[in-house]
KEKE-3310 file (N, C-alpha, C; in steps of 0.2 Angstrom, whole numbers, plus 5000, padded with zeros to 4 digits):
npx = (6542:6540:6546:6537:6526:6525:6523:6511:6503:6504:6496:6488:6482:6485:6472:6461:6463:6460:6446:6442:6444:6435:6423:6423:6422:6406:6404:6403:6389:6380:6382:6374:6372:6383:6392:6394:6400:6413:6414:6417:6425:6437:6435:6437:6449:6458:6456:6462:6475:6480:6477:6485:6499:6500:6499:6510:6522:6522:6526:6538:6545:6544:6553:6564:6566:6566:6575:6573:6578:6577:6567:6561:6546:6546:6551:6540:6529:6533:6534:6521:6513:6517:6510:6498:6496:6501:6491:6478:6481:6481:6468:6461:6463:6459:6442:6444:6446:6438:6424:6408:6396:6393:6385:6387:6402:6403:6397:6405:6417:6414:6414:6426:6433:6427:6431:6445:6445:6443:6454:6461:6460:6462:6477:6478:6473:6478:6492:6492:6487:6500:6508:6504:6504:6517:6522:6518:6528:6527:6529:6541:6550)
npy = (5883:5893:5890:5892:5893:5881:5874:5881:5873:5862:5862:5863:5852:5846:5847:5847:5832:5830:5833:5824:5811:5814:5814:5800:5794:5792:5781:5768:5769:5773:5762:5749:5735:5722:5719:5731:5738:5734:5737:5751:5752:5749:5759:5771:5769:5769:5784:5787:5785:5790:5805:5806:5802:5813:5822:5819:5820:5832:5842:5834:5840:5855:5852:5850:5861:5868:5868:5866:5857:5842:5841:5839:5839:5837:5824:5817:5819:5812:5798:5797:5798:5787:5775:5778:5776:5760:5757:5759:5753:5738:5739:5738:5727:5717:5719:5716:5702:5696:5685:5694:5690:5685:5694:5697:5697:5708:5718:5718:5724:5734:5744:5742:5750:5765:5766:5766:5775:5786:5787:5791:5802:5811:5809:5818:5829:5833:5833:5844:5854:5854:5859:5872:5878:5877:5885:5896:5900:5892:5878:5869:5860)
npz = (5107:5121:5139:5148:5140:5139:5154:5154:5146:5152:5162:5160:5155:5164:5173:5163:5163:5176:5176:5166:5173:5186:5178:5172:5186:5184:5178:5180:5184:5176:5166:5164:5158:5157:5145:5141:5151:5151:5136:5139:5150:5145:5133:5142:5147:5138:5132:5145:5146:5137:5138:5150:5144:5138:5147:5152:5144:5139:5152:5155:5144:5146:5156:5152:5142:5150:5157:5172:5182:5191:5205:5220:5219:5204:5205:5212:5206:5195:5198:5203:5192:5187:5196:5192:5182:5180:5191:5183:5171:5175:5183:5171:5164:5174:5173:5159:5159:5167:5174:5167:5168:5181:5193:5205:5205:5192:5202:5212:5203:5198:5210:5213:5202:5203:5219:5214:5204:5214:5221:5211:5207:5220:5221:5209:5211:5225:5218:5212:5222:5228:5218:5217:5231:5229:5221:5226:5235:5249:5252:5250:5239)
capx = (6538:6544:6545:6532:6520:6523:6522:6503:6500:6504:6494:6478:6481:6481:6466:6455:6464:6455:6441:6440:6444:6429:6418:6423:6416:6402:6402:6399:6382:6378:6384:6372:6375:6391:6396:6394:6404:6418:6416:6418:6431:6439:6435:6441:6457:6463:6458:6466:6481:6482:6479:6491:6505:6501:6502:6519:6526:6520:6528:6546:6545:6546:6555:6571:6568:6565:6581:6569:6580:6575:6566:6558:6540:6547:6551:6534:6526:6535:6530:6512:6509:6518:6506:6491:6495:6500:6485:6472:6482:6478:6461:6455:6464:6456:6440:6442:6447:6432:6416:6407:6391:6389:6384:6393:6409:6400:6396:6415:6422:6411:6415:6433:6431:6423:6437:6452:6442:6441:6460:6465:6455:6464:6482:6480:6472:6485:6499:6491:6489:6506:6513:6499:6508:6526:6523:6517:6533:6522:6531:6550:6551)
capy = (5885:5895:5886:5897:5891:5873:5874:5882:5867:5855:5863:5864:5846:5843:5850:5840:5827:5830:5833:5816:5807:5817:5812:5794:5791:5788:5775:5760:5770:5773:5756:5743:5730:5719:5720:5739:5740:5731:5743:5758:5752:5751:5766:5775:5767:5771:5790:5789:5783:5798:5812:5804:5802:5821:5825:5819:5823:5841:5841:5833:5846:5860:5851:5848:5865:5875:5866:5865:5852:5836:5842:5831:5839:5832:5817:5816:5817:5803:5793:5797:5796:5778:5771:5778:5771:5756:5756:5759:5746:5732:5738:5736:5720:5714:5720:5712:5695:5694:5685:5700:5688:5687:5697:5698:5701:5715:5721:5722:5729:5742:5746:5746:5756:5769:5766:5767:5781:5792:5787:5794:5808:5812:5808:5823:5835:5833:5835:5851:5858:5854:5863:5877:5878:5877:5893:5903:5900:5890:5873:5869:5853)
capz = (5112:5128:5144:5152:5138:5140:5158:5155:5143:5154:5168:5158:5151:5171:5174:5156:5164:5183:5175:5163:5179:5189:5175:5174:5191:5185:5171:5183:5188:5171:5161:5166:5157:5160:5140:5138:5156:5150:5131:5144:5153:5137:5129:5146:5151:5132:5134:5152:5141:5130:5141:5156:5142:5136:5154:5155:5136:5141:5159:5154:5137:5150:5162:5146:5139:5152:5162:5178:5186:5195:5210:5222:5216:5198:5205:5215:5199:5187:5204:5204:5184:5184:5200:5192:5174:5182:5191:5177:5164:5180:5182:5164:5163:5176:5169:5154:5161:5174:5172:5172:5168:5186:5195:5212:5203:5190:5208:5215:5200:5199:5216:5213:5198:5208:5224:5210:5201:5216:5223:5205:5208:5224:5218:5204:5216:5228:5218:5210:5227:5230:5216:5219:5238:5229:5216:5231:5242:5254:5249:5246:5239)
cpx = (6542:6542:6539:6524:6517:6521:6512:6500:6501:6500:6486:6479:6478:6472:6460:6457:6459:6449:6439:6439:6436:6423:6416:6421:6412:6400:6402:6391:6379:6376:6378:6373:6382:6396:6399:6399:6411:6420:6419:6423:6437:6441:6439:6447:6460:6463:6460:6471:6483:6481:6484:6496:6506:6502:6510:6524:6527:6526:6536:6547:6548:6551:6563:6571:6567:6571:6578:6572:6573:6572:6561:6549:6539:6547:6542:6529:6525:6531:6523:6512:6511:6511:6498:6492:6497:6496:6479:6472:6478:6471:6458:6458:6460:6447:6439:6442:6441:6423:6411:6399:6387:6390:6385:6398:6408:6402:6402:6419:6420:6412:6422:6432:6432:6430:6444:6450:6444:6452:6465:6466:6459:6472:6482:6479:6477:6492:6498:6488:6495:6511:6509:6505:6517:6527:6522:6524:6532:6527:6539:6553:6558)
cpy = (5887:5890:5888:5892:5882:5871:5876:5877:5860:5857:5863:5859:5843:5846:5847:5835:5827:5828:5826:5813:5807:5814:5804:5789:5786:5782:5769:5761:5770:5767:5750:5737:5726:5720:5727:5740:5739:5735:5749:5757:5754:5757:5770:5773:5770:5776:5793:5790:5790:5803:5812:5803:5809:5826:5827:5820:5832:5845:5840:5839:5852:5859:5851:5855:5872:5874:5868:5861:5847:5838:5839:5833:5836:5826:5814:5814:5813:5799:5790:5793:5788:5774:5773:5775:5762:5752:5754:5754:5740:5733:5736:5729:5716:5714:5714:5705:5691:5692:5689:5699:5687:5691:5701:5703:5706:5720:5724:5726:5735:5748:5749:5749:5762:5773:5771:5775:5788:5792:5791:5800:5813:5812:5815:5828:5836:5839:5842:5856:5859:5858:5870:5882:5880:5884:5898:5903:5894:5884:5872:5864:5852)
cpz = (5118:5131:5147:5148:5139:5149:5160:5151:5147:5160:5164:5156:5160:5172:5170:5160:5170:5181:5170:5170:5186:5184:5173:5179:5190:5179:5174:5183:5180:5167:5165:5162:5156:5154:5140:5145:5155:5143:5136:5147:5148:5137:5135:5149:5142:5133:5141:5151:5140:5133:5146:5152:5139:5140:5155:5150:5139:5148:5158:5146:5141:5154:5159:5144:5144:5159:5169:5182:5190:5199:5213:5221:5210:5198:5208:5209:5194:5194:5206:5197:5185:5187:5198:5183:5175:5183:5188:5173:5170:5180:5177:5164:5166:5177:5163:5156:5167:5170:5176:5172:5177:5190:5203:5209:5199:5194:5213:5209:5200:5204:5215:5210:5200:5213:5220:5208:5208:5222:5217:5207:5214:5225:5215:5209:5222:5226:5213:5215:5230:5226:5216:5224:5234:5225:5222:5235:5247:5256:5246:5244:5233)
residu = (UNK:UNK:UNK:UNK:UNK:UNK:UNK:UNK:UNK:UNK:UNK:UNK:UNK:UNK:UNK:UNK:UNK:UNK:UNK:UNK:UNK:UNK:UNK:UNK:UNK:UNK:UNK:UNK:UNK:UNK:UNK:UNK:UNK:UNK:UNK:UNK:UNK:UNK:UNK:UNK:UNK:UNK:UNK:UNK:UNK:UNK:UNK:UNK:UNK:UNK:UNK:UNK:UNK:UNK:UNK:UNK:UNK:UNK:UNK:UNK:UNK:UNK:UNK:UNK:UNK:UNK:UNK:UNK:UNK:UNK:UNK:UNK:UNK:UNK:UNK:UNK:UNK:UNK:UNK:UNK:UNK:UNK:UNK:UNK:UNK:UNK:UNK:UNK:UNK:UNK:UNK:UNK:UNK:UNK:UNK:UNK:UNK:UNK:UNK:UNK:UNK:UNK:UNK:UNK:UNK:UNK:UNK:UNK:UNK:UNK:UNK:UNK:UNK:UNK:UNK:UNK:UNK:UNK:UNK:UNK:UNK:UNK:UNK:UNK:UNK:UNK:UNK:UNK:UNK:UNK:UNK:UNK:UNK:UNK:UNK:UNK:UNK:UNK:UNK:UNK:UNK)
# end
């Protein structure tokens, strides 16, 4: 696979990736019950997993074959991916380890959730307006 292609496969994996995270939002509003919150959390911290490691399989593939060097938007990137797969692994843990039987705590997680979800959210779009800015000229990082 040319560079070019890998570079448009990593750029549309970012994109399914925005968009899971955009649609993730809402699975606190959804899930009302405590068990089925904590299956969901689940189920979406795994496929946060796997598209966030395909993210960056895809990303350092073109980054090794298409000899792109180290560039502080490359580095900005490994720096993000860690803090938000960081982040997600802590939230489901904490998730799973919470009595989610009452109904207060329920009510904070879901909150964070929510908080984390929409700092995720803001995190990707960033750093794909930042590389937006960096192909037009705009941006010299």
């Amino acid at each position: 696979m040319h560079t070019a292609q890998m570079i448009a496969t990593h750029s549309l994996l970012v994109k399914i990736f925005l968009g899971f995270l955009v649609g993730g939002v809402v699975i606190p509003f959804l899930v009302k019950k405590p068990l089925g919150f904590k299956k969901a959390s689940f189920i979406y911290t795994m496929i946060f997993q796997a598209i966030a490691t395909m993210v960056a399989f895809t990303g350092l593939v073109a980054l090794f074959a298409g000899n792109l060097g180290w560039e502080g938007t490359t580095i900005i990137m490994g720096i993000v991916w860690a803090l938000m797969m960081f982040t997600e692994i802590k939230k489901y843990r904490l998730i799973k380890v919470a009595n989610l039987q009452n109904s207060d705590t329920l009510k904070i997680l879901k909150s964070a959730f929510v908080k984390i979800s929409l700092v995720q959210i803001a995190f990707v779009a960033i750093m794909v307006a930042l590389m937006i800015l960096k192909a037009k000229g705009v941006v010299s990082l």
